[in-house]
mmCIF file of the C-alpha atoms, coordinates in Angstrom:
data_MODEL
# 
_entry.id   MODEL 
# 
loop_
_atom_site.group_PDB 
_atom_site.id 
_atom_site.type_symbol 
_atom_site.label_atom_id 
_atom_site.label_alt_id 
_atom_site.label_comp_id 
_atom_site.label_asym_id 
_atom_site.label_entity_id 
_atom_site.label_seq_id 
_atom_site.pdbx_PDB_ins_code 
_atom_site.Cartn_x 
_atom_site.Cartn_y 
_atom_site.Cartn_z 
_atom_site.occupancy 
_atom_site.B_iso_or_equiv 
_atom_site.pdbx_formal_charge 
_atom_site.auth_seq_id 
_atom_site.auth_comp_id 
_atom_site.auth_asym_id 
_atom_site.auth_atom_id 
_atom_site.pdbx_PDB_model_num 
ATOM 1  C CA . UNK A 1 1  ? 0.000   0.000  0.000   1.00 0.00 ? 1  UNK A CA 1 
ATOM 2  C CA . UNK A 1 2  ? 1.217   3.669  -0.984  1.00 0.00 ? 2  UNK A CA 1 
ATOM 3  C CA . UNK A 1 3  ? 0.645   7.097  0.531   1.00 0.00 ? 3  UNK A CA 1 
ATOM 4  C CA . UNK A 1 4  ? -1.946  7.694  -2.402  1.00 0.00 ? 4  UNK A CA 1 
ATOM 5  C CA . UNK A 1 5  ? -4.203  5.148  -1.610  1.00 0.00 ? 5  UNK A CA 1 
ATOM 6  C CA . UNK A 1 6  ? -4.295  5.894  2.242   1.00 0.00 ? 6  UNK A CA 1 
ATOM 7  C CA . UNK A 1 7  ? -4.905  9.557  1.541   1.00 0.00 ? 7  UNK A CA 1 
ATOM 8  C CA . UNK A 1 8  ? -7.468  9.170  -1.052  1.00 0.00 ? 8  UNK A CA 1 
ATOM 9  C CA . UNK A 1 9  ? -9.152  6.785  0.983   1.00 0.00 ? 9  UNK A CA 1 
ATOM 10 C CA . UNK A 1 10 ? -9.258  9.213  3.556   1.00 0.00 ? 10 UNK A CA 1 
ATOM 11 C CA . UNK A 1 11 ? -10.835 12.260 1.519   1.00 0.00 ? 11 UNK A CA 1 
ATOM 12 C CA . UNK A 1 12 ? -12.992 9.996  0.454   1.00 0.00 ? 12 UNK A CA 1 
ATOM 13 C CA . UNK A 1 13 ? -14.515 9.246  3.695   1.00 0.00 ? 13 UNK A CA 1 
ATOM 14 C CA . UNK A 1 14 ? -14.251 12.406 4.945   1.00 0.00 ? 14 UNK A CA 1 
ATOM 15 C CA . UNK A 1 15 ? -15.852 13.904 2.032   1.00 0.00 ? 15 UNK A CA 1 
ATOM 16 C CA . UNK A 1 16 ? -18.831 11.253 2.674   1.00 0.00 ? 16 UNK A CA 1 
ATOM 17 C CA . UNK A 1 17 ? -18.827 12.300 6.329   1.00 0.00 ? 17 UNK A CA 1 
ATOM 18 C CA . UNK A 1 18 ? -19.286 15.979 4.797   1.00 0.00 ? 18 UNK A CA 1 
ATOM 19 C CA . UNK A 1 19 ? -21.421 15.700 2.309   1.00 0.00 ? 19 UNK A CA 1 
ATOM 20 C CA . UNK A 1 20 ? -24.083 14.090 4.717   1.00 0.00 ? 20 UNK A CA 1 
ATOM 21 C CA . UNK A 1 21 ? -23.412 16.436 7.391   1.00 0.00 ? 21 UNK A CA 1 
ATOM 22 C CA . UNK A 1 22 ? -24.562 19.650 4.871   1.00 0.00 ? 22 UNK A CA 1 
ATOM 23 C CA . UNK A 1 23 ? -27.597 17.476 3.908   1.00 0.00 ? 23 UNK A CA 1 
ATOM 24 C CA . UNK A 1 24 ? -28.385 17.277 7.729   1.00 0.00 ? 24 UNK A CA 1 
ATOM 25 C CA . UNK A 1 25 ? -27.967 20.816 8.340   1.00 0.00 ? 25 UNK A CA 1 
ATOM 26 C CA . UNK A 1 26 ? -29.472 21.661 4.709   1.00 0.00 ? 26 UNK A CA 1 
ATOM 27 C CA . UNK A 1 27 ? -26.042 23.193 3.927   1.00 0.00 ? 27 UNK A CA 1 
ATOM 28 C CA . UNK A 1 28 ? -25.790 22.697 0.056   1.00 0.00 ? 28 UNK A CA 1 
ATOM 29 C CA . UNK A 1 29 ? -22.320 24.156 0.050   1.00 0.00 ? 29 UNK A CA 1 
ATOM 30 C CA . UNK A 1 30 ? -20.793 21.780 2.613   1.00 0.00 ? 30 UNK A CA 1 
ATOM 31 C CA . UNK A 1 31 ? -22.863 19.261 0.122   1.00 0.00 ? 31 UNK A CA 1 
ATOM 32 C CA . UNK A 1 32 ? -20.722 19.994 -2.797  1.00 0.00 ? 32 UNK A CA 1 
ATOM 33 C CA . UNK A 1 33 ? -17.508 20.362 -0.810  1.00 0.00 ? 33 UNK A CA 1 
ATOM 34 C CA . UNK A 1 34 ? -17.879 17.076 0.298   1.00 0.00 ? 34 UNK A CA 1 
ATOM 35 C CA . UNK A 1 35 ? -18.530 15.530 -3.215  1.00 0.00 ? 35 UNK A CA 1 
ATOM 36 C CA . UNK A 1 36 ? -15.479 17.573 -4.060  1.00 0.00 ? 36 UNK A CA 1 
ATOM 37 C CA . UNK A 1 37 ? -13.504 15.557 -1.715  1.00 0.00 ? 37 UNK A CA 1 
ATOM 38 C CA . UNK A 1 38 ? -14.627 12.456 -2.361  1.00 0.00 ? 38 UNK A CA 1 
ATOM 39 C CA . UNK A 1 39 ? -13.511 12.919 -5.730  1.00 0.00 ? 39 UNK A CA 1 
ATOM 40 C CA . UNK A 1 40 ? -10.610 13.783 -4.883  1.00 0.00 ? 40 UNK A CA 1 
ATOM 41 C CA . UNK A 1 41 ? -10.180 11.044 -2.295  1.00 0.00 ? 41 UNK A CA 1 
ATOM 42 C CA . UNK A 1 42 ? -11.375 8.505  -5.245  1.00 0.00 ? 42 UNK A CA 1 
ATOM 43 C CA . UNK A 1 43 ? -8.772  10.244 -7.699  1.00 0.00 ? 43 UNK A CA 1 
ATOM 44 C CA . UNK A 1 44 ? -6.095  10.141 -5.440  1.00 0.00 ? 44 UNK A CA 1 
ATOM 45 C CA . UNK A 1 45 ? -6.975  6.459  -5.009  1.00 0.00 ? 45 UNK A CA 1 
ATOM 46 C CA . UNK A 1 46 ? -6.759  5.753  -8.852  1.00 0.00 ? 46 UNK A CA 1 
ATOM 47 C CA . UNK A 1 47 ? -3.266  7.415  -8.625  1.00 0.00 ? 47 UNK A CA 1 
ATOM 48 C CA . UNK A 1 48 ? -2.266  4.881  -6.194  1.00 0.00 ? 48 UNK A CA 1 
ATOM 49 C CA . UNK A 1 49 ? -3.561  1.773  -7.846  1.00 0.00 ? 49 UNK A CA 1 
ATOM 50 C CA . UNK A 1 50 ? -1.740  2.526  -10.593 1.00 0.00 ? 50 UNK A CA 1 
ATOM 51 C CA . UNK A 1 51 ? 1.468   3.064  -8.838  1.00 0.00 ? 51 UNK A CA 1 
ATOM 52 C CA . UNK A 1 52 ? 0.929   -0.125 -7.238  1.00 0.00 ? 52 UNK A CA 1 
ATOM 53 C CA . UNK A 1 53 ? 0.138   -1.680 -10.543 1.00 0.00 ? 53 UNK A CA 1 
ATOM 54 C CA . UNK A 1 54 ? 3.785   -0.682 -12.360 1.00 0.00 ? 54 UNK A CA 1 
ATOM 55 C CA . UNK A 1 55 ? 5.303   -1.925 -9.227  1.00 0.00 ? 55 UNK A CA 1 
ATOM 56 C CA . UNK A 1 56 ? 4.135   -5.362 -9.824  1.00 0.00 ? 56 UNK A CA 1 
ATOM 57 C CA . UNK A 1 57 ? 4.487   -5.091 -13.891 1.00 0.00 ? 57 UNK A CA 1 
ATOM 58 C CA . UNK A 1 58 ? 8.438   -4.045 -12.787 1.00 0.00 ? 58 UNK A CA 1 
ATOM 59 C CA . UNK A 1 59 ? 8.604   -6.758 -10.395 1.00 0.00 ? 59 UNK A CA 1 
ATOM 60 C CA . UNK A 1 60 ? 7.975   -8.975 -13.614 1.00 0.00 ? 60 UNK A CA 1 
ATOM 61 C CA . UNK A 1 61 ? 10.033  -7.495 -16.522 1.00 0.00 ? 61 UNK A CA 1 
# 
């Protein structure tokens, strides 16, 4: 496991964990900064797989 997919899967949750806390509260804006994040998080996450991914095609060239 890399930094990138810890992180990511941490924006991601927190961005979860924000988006339903603005739909609680009827905040729309803390709504869309927590989709933001998530994205982000999920993004991040990609990055990572695919780091971990040319480690392992390396590891067999």
């Amino acid at each position: 496991m890399n930094k990138d997919l810890i992180e990511g899967s941490i924006k991601d949750a927190a961005g979860k964990a924000q988006q339903k806390i603005g739909e609680i509260v009827g905040n729309p804006k803390q709504q869309v900064k927590g989709v933001q994040k998530q994205i982000k998080g999920k993004t991040q996450k990609t990055m990572g797989n695919v780091k971990e991914a040319a480690k392992g095609v390396d590891k067999h060239s």
